[in-house]
N, C-alpha and C positions, 0 to 999 in steps of 0.2 A: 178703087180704080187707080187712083194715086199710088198707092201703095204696091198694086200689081207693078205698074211702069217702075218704079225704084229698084222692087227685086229683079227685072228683069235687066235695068241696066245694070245692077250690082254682075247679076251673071257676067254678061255683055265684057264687063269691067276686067272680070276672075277669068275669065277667058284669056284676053288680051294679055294679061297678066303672065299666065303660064305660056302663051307665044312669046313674048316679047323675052323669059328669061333663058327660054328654046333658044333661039336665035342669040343669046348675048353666053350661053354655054356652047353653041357650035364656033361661034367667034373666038373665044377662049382656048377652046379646045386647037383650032386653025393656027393661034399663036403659038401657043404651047408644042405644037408638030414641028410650027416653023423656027423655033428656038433652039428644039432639041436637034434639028439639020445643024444649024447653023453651030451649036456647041461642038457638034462630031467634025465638021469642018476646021473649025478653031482648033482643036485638039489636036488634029491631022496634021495642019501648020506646025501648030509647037512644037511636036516631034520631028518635024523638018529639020526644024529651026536648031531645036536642040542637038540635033545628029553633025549640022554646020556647025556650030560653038566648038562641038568638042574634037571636030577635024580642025580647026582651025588653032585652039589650043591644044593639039596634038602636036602641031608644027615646029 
C-alpha cells in the first residue's frame, strides 16, 4: 500500500514537472518575441541615427 501511494505521488511529481517547464518555455518563448521587437526597434533607431551623423558630417 505504501508503495502504491509513493508511485502515485512520483506521477503526481512527473506531472507537475512537465507543467511547470510548459509554463517556464511559454515564459521564455514571451521574452524572446519581446527581445526580437525590441532589437527591430533598436535597429530602426540606429539607422536614424546613422542617416543624422552623416547629414551633419556632410555639412
Amino acid at each position: 500500500m505504501l508503495l502504491k501511494i509513493l508511485f502515485k505521488l512520483e506521477a503526481i511529481s512527473i506531472e507537475f514537472q512537465a507543467w511547470l517547464r510548459l509554463k517556464q518555455k511559454q515564459q521564455i518563448e514571451k521574452l524572446i518575441e519581446e527581445n526580437e521587437s525590441d532589437i527591430v526597434e533598436l535597429k530602426t533607431q540606429n539607422s536614424y541615427l546613422k542617416g543624422l551623423l552623416k547629414n551633419y558630417a556632410g555639412i
